[in-house]
KENULUM-352988 format. One record per residue (C-alpha): residue number from 1; residue in one letter; y, z, x. Coordinates in pm, 1 decimal, decimal comma. Layout:
BEGIN
+-----+---------+----------+----------+----------+
! num ! residuo !        y !        z !        x !
+-----+---------+----------+----------+----------+
! NUM !       a !        Y !        Z !        X !
...
+-----+---------+----------+----------+----------+
END
This chain:
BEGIN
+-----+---------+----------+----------+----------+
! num ! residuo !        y !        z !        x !
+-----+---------+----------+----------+----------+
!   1 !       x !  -4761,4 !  -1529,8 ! -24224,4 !
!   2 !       x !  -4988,3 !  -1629,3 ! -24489,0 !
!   3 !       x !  -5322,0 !  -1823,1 ! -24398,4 !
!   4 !       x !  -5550,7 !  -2070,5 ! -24590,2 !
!   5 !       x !  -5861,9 !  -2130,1 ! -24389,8 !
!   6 !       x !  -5957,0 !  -2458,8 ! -24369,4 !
!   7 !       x !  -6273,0 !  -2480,3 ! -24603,8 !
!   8 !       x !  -6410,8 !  -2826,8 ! -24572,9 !
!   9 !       x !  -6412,7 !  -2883,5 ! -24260,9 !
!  10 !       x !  -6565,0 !  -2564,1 ! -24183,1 !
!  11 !       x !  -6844,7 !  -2545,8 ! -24421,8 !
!  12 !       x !  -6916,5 !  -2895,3 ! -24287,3 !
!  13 !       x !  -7032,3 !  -2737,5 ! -23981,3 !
!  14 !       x !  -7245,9 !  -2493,1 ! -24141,8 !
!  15 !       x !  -7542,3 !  -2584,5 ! -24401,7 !
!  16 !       x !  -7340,2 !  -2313,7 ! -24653,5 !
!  17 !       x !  -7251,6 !  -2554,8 ! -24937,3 !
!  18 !       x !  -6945,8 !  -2592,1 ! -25115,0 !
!  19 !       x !  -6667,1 !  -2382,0 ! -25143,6 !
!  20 !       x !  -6625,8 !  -2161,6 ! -25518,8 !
!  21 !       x !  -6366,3 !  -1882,1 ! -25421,0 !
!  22 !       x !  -6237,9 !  -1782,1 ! -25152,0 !
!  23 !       x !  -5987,0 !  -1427,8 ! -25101,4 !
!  24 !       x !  -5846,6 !  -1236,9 ! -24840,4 !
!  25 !       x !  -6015,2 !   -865,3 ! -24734,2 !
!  26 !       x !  -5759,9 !   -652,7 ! -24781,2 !
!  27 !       x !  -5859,4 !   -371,9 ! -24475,2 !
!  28 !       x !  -5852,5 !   -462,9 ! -24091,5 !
!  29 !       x !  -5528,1 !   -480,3 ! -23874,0 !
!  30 !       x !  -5577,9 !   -755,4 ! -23653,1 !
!  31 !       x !  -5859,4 !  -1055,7 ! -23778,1 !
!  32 !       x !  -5815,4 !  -1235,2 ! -24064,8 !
!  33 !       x !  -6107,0 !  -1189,8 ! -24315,1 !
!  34 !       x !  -6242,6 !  -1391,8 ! -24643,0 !
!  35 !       x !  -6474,1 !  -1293,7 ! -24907,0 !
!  36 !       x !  -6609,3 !  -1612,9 ! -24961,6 !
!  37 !       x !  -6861,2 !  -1771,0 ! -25234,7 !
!  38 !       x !  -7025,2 !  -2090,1 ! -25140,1 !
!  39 !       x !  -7269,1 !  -2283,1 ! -25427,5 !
!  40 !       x !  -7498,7 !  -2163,6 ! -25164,1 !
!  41 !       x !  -7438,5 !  -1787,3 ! -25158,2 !
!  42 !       x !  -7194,5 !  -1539,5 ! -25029,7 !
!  43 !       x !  -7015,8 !  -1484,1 ! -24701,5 !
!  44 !       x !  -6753,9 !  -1356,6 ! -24476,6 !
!  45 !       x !  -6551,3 !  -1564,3 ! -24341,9 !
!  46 !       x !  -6364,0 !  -1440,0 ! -24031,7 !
!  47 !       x !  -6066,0 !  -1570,3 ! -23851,7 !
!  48 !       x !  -6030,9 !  -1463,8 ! -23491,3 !
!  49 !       x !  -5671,7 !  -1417,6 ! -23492,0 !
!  50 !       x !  -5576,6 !  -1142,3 ! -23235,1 !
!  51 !       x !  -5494,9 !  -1375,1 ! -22919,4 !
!  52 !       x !  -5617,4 !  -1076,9 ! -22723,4 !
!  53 !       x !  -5989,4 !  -1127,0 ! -22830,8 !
!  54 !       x !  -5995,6 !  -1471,6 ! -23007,8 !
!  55 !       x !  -6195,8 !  -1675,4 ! -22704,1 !
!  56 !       x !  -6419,9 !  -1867,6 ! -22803,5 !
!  57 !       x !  -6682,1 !  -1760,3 ! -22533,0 !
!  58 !       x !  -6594,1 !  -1428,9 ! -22566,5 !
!  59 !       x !  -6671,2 !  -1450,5 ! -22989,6 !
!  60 !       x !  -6996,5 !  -1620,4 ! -22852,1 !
!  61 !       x !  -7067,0 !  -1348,9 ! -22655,5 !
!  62 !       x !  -7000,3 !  -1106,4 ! -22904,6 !
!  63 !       x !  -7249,5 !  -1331,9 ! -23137,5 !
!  64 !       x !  -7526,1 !  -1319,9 ! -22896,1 !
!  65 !       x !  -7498,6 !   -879,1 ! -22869,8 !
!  66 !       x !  -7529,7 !   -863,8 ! -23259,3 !
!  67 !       x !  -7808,6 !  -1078,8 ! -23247,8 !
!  68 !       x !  -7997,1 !   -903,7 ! -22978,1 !
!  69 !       x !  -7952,5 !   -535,7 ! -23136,3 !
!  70 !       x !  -7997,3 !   -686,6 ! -23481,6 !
!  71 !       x !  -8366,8 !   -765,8 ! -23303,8 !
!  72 !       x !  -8355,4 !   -400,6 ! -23228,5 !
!  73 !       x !  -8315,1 !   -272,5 ! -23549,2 !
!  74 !       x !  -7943,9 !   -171,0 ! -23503,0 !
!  75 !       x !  -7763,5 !   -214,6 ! -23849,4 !
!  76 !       x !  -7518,2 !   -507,9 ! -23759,4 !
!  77 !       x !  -7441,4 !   -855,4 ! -23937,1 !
!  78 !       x !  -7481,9 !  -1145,2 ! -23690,0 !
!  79 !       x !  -7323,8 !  -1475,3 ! -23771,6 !
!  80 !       x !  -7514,9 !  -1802,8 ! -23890,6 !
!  81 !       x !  -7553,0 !  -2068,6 ! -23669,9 !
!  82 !       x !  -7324,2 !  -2406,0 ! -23728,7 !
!  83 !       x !  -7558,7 !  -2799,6 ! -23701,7 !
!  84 !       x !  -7498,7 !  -2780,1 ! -23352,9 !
!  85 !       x !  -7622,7 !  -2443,1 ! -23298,6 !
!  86 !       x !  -7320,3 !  -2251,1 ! -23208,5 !
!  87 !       x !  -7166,6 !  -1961,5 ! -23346,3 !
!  88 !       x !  -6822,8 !  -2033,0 ! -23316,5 !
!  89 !       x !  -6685,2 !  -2293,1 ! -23521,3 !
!  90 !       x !  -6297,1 !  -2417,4 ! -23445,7 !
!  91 !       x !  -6107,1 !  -2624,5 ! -23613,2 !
!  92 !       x !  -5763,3 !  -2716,0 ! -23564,8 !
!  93 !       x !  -5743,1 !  -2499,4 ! -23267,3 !
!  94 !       x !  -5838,0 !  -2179,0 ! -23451,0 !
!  95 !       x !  -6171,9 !  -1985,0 ! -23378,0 !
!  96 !       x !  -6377,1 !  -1905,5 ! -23678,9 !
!  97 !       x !  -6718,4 !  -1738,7 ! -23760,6 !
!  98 !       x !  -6950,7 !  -1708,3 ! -24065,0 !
!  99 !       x !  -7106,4 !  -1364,2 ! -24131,1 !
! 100 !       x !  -7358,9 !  -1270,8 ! -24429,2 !
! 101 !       x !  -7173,9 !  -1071,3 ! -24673,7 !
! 102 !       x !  -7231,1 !   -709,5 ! -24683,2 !
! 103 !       x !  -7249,6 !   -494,3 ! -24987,7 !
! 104 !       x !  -7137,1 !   -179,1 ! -24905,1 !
! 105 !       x !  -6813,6 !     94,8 ! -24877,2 !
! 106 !       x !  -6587,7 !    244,8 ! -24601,4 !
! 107 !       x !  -6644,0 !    628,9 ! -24572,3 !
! 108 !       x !  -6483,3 !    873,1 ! -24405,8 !
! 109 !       x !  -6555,2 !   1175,0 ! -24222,0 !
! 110 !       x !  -6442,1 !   1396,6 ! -24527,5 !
! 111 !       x !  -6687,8 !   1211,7 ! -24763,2 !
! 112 !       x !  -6968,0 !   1236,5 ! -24516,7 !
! 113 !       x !  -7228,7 !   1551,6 ! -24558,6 !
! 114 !       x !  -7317,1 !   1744,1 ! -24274,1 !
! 115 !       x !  -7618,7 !   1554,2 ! -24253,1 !
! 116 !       x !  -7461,2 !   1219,9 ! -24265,6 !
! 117 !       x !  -7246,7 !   1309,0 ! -23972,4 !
! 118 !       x !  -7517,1 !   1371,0 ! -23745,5 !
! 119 !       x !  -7679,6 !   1069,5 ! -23893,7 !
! 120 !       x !  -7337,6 !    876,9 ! -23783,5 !
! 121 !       x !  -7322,5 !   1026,9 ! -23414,2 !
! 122 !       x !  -7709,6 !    905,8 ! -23378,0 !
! 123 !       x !  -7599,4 !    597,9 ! -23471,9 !
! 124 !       x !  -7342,3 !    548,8 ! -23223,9 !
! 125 !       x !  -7578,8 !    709,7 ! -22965,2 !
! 126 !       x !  -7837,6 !    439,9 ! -23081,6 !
! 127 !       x !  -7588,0 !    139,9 ! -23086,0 !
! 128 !       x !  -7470,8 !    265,7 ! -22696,8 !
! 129 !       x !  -7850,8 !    275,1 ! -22574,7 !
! 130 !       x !  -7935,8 !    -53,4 ! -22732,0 !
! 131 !       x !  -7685,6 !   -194,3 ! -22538,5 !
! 132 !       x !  -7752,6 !    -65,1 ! -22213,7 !
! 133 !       x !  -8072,2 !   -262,4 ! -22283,4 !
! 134 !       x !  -7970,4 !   -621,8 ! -22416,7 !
! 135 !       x !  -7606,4 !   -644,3 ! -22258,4 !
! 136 !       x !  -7614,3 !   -758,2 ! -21829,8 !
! 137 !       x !  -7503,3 !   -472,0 ! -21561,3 !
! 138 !       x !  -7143,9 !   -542,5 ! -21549,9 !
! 139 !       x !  -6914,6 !   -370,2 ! -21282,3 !
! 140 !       x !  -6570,3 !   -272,3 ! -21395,9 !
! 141 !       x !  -6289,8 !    -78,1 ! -21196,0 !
! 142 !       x !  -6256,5 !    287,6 ! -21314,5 !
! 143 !       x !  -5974,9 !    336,8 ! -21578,1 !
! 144 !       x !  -5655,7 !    530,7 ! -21478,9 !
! 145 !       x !  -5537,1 !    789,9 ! -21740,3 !
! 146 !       x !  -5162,1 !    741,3 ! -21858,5 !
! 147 !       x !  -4892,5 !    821,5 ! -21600,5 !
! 148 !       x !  -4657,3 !   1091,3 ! -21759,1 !
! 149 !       x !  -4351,8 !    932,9 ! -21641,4 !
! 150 !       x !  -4380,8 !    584,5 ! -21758,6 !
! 151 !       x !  -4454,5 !    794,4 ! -22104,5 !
! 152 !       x !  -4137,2 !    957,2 ! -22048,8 !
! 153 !       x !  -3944,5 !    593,7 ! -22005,0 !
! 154 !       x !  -4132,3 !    476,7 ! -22319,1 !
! 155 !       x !  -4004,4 !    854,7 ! -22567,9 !
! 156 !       x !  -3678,2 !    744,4 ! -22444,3 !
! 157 !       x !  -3642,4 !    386,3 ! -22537,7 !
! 158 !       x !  -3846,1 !    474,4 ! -22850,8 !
! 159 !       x !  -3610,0 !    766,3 ! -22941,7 !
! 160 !       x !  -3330,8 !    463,1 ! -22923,5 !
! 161 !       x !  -3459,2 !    255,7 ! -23098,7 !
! 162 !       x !  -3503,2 !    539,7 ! -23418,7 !
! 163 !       x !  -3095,4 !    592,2 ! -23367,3 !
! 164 !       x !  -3018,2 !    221,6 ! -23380,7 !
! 165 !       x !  -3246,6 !    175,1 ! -23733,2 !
! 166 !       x !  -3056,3 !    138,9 ! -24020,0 !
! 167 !       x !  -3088,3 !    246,3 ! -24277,7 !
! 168 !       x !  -3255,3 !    561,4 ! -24153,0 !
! 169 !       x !  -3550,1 !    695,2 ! -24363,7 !
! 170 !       x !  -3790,6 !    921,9 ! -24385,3 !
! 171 !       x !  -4021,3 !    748,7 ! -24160,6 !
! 172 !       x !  -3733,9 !    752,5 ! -23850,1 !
! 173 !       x !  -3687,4 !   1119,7 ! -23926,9 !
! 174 !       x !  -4072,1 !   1169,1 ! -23865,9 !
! 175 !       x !  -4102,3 !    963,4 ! -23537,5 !
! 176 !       x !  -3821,0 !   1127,2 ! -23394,8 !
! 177 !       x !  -3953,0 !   1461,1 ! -23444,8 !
! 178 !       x !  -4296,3 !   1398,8 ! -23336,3 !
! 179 !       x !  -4123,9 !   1200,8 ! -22991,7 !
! 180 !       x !  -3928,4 !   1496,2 ! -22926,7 !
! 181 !       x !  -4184,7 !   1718,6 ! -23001,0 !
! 182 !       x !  -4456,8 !   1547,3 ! -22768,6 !
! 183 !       x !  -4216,2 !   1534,3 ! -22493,2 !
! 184 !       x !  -4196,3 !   1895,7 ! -22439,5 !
! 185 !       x !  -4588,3 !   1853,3 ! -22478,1 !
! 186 !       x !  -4631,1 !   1667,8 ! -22191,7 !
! 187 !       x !  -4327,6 !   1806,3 ! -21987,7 !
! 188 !       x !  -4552,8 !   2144,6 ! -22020,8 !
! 189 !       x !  -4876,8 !   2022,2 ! -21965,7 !
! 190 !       x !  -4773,7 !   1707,3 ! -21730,1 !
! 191 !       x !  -5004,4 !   1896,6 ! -21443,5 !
! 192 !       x !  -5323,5 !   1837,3 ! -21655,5 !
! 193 !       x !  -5346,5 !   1467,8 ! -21574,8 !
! 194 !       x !  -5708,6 !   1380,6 ! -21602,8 !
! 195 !       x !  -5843,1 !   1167,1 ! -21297,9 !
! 196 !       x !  -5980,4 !    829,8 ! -21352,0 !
! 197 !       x !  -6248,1 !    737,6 ! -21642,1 !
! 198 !       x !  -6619,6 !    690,9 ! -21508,5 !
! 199 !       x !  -6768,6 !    355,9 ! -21541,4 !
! 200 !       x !  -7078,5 !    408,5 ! -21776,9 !
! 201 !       x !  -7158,4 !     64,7 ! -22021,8 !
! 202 !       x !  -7091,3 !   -122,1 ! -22319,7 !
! 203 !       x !  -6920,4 !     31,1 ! -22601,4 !
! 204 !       x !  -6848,4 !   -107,3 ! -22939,2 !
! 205 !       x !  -6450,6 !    -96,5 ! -22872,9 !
! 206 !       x !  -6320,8 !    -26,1 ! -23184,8 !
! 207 !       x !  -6549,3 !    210,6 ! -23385,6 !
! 208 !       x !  -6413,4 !    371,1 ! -23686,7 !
! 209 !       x !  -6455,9 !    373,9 ! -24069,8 !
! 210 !       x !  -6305,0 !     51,0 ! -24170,3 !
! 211 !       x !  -6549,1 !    -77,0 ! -23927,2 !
! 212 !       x !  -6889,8 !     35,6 ! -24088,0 !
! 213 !       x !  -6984,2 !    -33,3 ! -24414,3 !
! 214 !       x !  -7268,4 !    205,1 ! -24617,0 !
! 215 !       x !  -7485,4 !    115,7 ! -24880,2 !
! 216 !       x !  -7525,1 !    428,3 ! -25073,7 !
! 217 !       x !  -7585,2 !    724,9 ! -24864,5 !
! 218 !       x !  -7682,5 !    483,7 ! -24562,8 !
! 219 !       x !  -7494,6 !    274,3 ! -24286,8 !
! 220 !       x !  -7571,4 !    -97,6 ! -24366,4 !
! 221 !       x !  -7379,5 !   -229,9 ! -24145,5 !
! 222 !       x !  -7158,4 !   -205,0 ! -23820,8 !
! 223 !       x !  -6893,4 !   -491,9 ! -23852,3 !
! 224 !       x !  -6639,2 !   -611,9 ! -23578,2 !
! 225 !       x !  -6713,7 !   -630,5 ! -23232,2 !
! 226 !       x !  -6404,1 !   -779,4 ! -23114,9 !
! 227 !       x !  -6360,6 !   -508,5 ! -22889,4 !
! 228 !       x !  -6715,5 !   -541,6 ! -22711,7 !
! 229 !       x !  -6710,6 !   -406,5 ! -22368,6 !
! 230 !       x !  -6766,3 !   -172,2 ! -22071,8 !
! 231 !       x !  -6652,6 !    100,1 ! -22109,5 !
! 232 !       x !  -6696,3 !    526,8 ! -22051,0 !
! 233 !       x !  -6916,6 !    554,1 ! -22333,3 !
! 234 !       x !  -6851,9 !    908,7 ! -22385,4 !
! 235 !       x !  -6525,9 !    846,0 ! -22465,5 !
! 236 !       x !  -6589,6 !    589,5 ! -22760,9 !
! 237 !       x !  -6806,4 !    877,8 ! -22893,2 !
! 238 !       x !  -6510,6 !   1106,2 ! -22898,2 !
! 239 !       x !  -6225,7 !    841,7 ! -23008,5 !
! 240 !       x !  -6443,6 !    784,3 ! -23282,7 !
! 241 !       x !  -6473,6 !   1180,2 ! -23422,2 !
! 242 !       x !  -6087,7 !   1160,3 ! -23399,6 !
! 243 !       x !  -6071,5 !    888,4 ! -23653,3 !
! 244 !       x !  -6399,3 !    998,8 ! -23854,0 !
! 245 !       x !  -6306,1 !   1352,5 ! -23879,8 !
! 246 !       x !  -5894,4 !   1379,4 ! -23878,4 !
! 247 !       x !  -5770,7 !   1566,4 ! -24179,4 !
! 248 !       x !  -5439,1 !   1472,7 ! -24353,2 !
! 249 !       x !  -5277,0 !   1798,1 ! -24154,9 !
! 250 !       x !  -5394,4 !   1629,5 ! -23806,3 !
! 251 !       x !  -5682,5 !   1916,3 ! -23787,1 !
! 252 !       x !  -6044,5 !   1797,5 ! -23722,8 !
! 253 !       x !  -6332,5 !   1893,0 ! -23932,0 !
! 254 !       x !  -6472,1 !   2114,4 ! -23582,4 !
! 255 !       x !  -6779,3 !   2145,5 ! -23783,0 !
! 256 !       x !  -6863,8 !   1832,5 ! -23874,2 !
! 257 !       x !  -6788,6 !   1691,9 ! -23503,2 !
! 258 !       x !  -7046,6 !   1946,9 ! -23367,6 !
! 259 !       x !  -7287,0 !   1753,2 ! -23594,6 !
! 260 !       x !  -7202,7 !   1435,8 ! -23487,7 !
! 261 !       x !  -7210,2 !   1472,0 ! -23118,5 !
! 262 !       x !  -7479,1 !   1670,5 ! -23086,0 !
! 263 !       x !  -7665,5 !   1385,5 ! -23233,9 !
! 264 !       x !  -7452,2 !   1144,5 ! -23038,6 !
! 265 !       x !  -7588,5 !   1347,2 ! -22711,8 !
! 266 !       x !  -7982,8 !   1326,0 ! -22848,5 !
! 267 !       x !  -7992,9 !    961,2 ! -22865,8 !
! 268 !       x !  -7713,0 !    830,1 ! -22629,7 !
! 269 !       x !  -7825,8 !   1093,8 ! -22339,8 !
! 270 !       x !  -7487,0 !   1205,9 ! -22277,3 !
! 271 !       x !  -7449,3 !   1489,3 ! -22117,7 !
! 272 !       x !  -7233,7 !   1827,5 ! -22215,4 !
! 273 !       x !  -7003,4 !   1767,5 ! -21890,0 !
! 274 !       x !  -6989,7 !   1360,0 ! -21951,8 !
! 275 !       x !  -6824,5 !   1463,4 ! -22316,2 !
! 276 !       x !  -6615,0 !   1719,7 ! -22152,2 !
! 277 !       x !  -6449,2 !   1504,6 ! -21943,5 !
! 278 !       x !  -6416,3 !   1261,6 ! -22209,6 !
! 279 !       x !  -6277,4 !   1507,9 ! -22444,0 !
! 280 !       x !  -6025,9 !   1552,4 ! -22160,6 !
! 281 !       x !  -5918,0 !   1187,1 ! -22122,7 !
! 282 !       x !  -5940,7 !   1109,0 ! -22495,0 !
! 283 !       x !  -5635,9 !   1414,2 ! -22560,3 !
! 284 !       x !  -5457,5 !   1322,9 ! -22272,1 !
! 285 !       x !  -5474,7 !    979,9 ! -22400,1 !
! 286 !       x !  -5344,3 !   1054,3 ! -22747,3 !
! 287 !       x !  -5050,3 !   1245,9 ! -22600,0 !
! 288 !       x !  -4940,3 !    971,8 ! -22445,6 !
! 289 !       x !  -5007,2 !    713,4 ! -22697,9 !
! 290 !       x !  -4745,8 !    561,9 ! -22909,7 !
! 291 !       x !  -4866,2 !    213,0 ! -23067,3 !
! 292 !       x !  -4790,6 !    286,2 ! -23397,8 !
! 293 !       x !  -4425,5 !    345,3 ! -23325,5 !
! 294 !       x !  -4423,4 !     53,2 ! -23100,1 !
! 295 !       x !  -4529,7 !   -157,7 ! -23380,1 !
! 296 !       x !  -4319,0 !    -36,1 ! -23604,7 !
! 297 !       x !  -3949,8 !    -51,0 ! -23423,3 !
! 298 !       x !  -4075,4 !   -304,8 ! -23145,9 !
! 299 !       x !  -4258,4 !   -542,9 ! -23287,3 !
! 300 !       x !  -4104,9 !   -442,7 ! -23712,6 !
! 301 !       x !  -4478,4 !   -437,4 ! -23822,1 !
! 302 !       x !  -4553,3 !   -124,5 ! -24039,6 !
! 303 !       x !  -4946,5 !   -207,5 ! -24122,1 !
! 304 !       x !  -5032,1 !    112,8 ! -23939,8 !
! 305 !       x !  -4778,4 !    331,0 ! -24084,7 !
! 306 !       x !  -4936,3 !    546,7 ! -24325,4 !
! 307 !       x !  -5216,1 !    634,5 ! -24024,5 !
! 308 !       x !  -4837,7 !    805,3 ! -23863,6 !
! 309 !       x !  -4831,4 !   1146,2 ! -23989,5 !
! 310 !       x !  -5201,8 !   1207,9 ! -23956,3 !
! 311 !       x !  -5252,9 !   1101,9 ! -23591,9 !
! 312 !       x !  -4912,2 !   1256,1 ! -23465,5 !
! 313 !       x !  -5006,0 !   1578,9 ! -23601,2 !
! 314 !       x !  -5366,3 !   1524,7 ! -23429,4 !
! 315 !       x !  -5193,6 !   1523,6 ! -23068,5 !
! 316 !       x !  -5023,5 !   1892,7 ! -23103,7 !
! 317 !       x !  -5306,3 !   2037,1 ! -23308,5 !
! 318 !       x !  -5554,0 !   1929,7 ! -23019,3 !
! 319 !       x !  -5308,0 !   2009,2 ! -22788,5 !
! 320 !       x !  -5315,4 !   2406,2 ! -22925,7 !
! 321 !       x !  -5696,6 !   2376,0 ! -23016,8 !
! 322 !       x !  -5819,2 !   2277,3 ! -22673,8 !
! 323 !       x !  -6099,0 !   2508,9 ! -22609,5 !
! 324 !       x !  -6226,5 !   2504,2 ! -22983,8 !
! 325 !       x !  -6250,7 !   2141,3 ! -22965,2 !
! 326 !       x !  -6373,9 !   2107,1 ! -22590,1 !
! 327 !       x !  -6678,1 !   2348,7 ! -22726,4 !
! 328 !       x !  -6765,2 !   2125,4 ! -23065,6 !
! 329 !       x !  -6771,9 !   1827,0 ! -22806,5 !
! 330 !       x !  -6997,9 !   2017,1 ! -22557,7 !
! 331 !       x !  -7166,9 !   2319,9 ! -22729,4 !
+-----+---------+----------+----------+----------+
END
């Protein structure tokens, strides 16, 4: 359902001027984005529109972490500040925020140089460090890893739910092969079950290209923090590689991981057995993981579709890999 944020009233709260243009940002899944111009400048306007995330005093709290690593040095875009001085402005019952607006490009793993990979992974290192320092000791229960039989239940209904769609296409073909095929996965390697995630510190969340923006050969920014929290940190490290360095067969780029983490490791002080055990959670994780299908037959929303083949090839590859990626993590 189509938005229009409410201009006036917003920009009342803010000393930005008055409203010139205002369109939608294309990329991002979730939030609602606006590249706006303002007789005073330009902006991004963001709508926090995920229920899951879209407290106000969580946004604030979000707000107040960019601020404190943007004091740091960390490349981030904290909001501006409404009259009153919050960072949150909501009107009509909806949460908004008002960012600087970044020049700057997505880039993914296969555009980076081997260079600019480990540059990444010390970024990520750096961003998990500075936020050990500004962000409070917060306690969380340890996280348990997927249970293989509730996966089971889920290939099931999901494999239903492909008969029952008509008309079939290509699409339905693809899931079911890839449920059928990761069933047999985890029926074989149901034994490898990784134990619960250690509790180690605030993590960005949601780290991946459509979430940092480079000027030239550089990282200007790190953009939408939705997702702030604790977290293994490890773990967002590897996640991230997954997503940065996935080709269009489901293969990663082993050699431009190596890069990464071994940079992530020099400034995050992670530790080769830390990123083993991550590396352990983070496949087990991704054989058990089907939101994408979920969205698409449970919830008949196909924004993540073309992301499909890619990541469902990334489960078996790993899956056959193990050891070659376990050492690019660790080595």
């Amino acid at each position: 359902m189509s938005h229009t944020p409410p201009l006036g009233a917003l920009l009342r709260q803010y000393a930005a001027g008055s409203a010139l243009a205002c369109d939608p940002v294309a990329q991002g899944l979730l939030n609602r984005g606006y590249r706006l111009r303002t007789t005073r400048g330009r902006y991004f306007l963001k709508h926090h529109h995920d229920p899951e995330t879209a407290d106000p005093a969580a946004i604030a709290r979000q707000h107040r972490a960019t601020q404190r690593l943007a004091d740091l040095g960390v490349p981030v875009a904290p909001p501006l500040t409404c009259r009153d001085g919050r960072t949150v402005a909501v009107v009509g019952g909806r949460a908004y925020a008002l960012h600087p607006w970044i020049d700057g490009r997505h880039r993914h793993g296969g555009q980076l140089t081997h260079g600019q990979c480990e540059r990444l992974g010390a970024l990520l290192g750096v961003v998990h460090a500075s936020l050990e320092r500004v962000m409070p000791a917060e306690g969380r229960a340890p996280v348990e890893s997927a249970d293989p039989a509730d996966t089971f239940a889920l290939i099931d209904d999901l494999l239903a739910r492909v008969r029952r769609h008509r008309p079939a296409d290509h699409f339905d073909q693809l899931a079911r092969h890839r449920l059928l095929e990761r069933r047999e996965l985890l029926q074989r390697h149901a034994g490898r079950r990784p134990p619960r995630g250690a509790l180690v510190g605030w993590v960005h969340g949601d780290f991946h290209p459509f979430n940092l923006l480079y000027r030239g050969d550089a990282p200007a920014a790190i953009v939408d923090w939705d997702r702030l929290g604790v977290q293994p940190r490890a773990e967002e490290a590897v996640r991230a590689a997954a997503i940065f360095f996935v080709r269009p067969t489901g293969a990663l780029d082993l050699a431009k991981v190596r890069a990464y983490t071994r940079a992530y490791r020099r400034t995050a002080g992670a530790t080769a057995p830390e990123l083993a055990a991550a590396v352990h959670r983070v496949w087990w994780e991704r054989l058990n993981d089907f939101w994408m299908l979920r969205w698409h037959y449970e919830r008949d929303d196909t924004r993540a579709d073309q992301q499909f083949p890619a990541v469902s090839a990334l489960a078996v590859w790993w899956t056959r890999q193990y050891e070659a990626v376990h050492d690019a993590f660790t080595d």
